[in-house]
N, C-alpha and C positions, 0 to 999 in steps of 0.2 A: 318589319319586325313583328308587328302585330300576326300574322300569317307565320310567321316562326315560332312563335309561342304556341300554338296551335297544336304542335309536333306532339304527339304520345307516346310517352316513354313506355316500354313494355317491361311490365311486372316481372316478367319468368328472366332469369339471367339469361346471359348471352351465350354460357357453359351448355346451359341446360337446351338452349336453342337447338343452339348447331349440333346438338349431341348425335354421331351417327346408328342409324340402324341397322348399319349390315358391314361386313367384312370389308366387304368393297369403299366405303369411304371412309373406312378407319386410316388412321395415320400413325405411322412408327407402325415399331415390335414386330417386323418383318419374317423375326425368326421364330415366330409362335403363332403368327397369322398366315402369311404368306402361303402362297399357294404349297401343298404337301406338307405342311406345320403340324404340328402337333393340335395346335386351339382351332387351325381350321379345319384340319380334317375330323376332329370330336363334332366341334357343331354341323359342319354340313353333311356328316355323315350319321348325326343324330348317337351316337355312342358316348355318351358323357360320362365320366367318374368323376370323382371330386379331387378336389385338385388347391390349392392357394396360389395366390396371384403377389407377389411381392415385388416393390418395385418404389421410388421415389414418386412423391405428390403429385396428382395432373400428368402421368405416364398411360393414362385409360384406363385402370383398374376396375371400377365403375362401369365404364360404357364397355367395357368386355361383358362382364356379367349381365349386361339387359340385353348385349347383343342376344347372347345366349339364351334370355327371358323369351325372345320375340322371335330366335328361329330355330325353336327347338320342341319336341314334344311333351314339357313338362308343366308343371303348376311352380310356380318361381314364387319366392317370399322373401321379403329383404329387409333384413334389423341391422342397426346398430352398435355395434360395441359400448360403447359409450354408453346407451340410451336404454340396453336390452338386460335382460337378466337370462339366470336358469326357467323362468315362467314363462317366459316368452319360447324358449326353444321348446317348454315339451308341449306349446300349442299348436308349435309348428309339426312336430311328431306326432302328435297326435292326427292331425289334421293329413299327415301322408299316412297314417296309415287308413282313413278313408280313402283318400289317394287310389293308394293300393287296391283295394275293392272293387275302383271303377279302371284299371289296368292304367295307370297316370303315375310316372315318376313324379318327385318333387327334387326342384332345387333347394336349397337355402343358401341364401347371399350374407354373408355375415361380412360388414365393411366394418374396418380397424380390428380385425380379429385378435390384435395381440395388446389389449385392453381387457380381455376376460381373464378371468384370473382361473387358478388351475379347476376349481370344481364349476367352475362354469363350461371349460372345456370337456372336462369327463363326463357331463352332459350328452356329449356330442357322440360319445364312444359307441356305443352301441348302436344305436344307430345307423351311422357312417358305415360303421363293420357289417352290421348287417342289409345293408344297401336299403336299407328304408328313406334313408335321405341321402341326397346329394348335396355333399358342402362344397361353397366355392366360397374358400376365406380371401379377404383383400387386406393387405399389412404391407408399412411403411418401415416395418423391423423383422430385423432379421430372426426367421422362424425358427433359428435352433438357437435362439435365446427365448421367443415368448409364446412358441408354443412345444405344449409338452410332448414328448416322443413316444407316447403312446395313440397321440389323435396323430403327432407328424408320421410318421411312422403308416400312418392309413391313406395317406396322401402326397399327392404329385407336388413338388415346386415347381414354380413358373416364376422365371428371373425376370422383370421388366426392365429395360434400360431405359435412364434418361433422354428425354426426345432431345433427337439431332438441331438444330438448327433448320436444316431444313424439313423437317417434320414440321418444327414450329411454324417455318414460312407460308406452309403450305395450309395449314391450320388458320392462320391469321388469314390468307387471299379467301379461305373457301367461306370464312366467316361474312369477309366483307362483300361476299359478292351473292352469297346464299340466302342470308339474314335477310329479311323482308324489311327489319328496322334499319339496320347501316345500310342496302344498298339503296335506299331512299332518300338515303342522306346526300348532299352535296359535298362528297371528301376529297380535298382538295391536294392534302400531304400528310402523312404517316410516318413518324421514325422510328420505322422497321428495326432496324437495330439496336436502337438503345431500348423499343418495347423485352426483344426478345432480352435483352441483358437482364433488364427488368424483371421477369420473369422467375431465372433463376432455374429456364429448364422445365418450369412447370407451367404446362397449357391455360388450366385453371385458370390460377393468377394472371395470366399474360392475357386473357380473354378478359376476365375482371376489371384490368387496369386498360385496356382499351375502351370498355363500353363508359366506364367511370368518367376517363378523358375525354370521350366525347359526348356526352352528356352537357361536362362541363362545359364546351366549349362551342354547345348548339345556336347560343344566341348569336355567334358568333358566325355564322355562315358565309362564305364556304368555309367547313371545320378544316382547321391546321394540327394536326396532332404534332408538333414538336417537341424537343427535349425538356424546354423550360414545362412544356404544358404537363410535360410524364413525371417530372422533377413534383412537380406542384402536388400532386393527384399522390404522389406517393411520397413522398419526403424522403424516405429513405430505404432504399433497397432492401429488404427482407432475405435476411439468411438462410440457406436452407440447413446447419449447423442444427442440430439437434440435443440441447443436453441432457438427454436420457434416453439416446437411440443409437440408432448404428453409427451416424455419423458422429456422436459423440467418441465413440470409440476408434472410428475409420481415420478422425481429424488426429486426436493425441499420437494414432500409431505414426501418422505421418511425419507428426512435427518428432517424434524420438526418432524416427530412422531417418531425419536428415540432419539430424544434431549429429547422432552417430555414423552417416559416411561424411562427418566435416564439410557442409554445407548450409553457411549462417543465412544466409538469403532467404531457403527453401524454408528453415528454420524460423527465421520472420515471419515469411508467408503465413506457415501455416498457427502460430503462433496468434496473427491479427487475425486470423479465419477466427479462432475461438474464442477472443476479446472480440470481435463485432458480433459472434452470437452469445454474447454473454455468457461467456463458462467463470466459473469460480476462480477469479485468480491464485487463490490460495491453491488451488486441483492442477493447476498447471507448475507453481513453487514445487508441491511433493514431488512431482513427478519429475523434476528436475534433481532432485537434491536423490532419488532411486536411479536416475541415469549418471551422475557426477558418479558416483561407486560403481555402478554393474560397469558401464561402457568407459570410464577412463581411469577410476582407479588411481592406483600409485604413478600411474604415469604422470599426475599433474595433481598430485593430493589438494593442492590447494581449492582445486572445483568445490570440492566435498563442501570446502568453509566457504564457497564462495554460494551454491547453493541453500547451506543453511541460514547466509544471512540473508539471502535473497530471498525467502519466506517469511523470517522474524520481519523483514523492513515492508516486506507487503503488508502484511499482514499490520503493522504498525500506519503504512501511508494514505491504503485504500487506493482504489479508483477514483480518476483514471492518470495519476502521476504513478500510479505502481505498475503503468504497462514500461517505463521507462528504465525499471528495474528490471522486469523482466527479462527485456529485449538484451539489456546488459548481460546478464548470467549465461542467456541463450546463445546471445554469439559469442561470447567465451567458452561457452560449454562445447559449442561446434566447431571450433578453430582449435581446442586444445587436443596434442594426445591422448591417441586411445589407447586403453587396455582392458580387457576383460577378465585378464589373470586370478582375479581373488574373485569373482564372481564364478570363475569354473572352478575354481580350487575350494570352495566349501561347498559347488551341487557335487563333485565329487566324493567329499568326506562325507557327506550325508547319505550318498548312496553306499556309503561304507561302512555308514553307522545302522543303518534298513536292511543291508543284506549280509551283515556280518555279525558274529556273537559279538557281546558286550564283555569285550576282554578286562581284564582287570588293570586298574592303575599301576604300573611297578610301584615298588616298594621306594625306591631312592624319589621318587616322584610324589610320595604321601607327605600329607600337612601329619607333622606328631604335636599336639601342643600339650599331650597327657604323659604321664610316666610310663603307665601302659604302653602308648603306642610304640614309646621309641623302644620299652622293653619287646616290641614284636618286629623290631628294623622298621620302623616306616619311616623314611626319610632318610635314615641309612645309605650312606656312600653317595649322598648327592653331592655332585661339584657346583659350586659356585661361582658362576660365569667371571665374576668381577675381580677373581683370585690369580686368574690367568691373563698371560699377553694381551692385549686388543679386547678385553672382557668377554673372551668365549675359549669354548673349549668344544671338540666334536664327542659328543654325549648322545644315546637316543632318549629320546623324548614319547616316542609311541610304545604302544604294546611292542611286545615282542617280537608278537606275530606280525605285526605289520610294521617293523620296523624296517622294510626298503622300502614302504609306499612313498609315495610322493604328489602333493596336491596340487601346492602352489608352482609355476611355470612364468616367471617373470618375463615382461616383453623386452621387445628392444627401444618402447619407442619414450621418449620424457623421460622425465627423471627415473623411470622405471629399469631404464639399460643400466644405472648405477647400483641400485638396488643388487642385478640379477648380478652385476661384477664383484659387489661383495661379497654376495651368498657362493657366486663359482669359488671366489679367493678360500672361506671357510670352509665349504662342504665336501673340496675336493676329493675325488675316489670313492664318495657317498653318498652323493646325491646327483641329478643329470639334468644341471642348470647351461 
């Protein structure tokens, strides 16, 4: 034991180790590296423009750009979003335009580029435009939300996909067998699979949560990296849910479009995705109580009430008994009749209202509550629904002019096929229910 302790743990992470420096031991992104790519034939062919790299956490973003640092013929500088301002970039500007003098491109590596806000990017305009720098942004969101379209607009995207499993596999073996610290090690077992689950898809992390594990577990020789021991080291999986990025937005679209093809499961799913990355319960109540109207409507009116209380009661219970409401309303909400009828039927009146004069109210249609008014007919020859059979009468209601339009298109499905049966029984020869 005494000779174990002995072991020296290396300073520089284990990320940073194994970081590759050339094409050739990169891992993933096949369709931007790969032989004939677009990233490989720019660097090996030394033709660089500026470009952003977007893609989820621990995808290479980073070690693309140093690849680029170390085989290419430029002067490379690298800030942070976070960290950097407008001062920092026009030093970098400044500094290529010495550059320039000695015939020397410059890169700029701007990591979390969509953390500048807009005059920090119009910074960058000139510039870019006039090839004095070369930008190579790295962002975890999506660039036609956070960056402006006059820098996007000067610049390539590069889509990164989440690494495969087998990228990650392949990443973990080169670590442990490359790494001057782990392959010294006596590693006895590894649980490959629940590291990569771990993970989350992201290299980073997964190299992180390996070297952490055994670390821990050095006194312990030969190291066993098992489930309990990844369990310990992490407690609890780390989300890659986002609430204030794409996937903030990628997760809510999910869970509405499997409310709306009637699938409470999927609805669940994605539901607890957003409760284990801490979304605002109240933010998922709204957005319930905007899909009970637009996606089922009159076919099941009851949603509506069943959303609104299912926000008043969140909102009243808190976490984490309010996920229990949730779940309720959600798979109600995805098991009920659809209809989208009154949600097409007022974007159509609106486009009718946008692209058509502002006709005037008929006259039988005006409020008179002055002597005047009714001395000018307003209100004049209105029938009163309640005077007649069944309390209607077939009256128009619209302008003149547009009195064959028609908006509302009732479904067949829920209580809404009833609806569309009285309105046929009433409107008959006048309207096309």
């Amino acid at each position: 034991m005494a000779e174990q302790n002995k072991i020296s743990i290396p300073q520089t992470p284990l990320a940073e180790r194994i970081r590759p420096h050339s094409l050739k031991d990169f891992k993933g992104q096949q369709k931007l590296v790969g032989k004939g790519k677009p990233l490989q034939r720019m660097i090996e062919n030394d033709t660089l423009s500026s470009f952003i790299l977007w893609g989820p956490p621990g995808t290479g973003k980073t070690t693309l750009a140093k690849i680029i640092s170390e085989q290419t013929n430029s002067e490379f500088y690298q800030i942070n979003a976070v960290s950097s301002g407008v001062k920092d970039i026009r030093k970098v500007i400044e500094l290529a335009d010495t550059n320039l003098d000695y015939g020397k491109r410059t890169v700029l590596f701007i990591d979390e580029i969509h953390r500048f806000n807009k005059a920090q990017q119009d910074a960058l305009l000139s510039s870019v435009e006039a090839g004095k720098i070369i930008l190579i942004g790295a962002t975890t969101e999506n660039p036609s939300f956070e960056v402006i379209p006059a820098l996007r607009s000067r610049l390539r995207i590069f889509v990164l996909d989440a690494l495969s499993k087998d990228d990650l596999l392949e990443i973990l073996d080169d670590a442990l067998e490359k790494d001057e610290f782990l392959s010294s090690l006596e590693i006895e077992h590894i649980d490959k699979e629940y590291l990569i689950y771990l993970s989350g898809g992201d290299a980073r992390v997964m190299l992180n949560i390996l070297e952490a594990a055994i670390v821990h577990e050095i006194p312990q020789l030969p190291v066993n990296i098992t489930k309990e021991v990844l369990t310990e080291i992490v407690q609890k999986k780390g989300s890659l849910y986002d609430k204030t990025g794409e996937e903030h937005y990628n997760t809510i679209s999910a869970f509405i479009k499997s409310m709306r093809g009637s699938d409470p499961d999927a609805a669940l799913y994605w539901m607890a995705r957003m409760i284990e990355g801490g979304e605002d319960p109240l933010f998922i109540a709204r957005r319930m109580i905007i899909f009970a109207s637009e996606d089922i409507g009159n076919a099941s009116p009851n949603a509506l009430v069943l959303a609104e209380t299912t926000f008043s009661a969140v909102e009243k219970i808190g976490m984490p008994e309010a996920r229990i409401i949730l779940a309720q309303c959600a798979t109600y909400l995805a098991s009920s009749p659809k209809s989208n009828a009154s949600y097409l039927g007022i974007e159509k009146a609106i486009e009718t209202v946008r692209t058509k004069p502002a006709y005037p109210v008929p006259l039988n249609l005006r409020n008179a509550p002055t002597k005047l008014m009714k001395e000018l007919d307003y209100g004049k020859s209105y029938k009163y629904p309640h005077d007649y059979p069944n309390h209607f009468i077939q009256e128009n209601y619209l302008p003149g002019e547009l009195k064959s339009s028609q908006y509302y298109f009732p479904s067949e499905n829920g209580q809404e096929k009833k609806i569309k049966e009285r309105l046929e029984k009433f409107w008959k020869g006048k309207k096309k229910y």
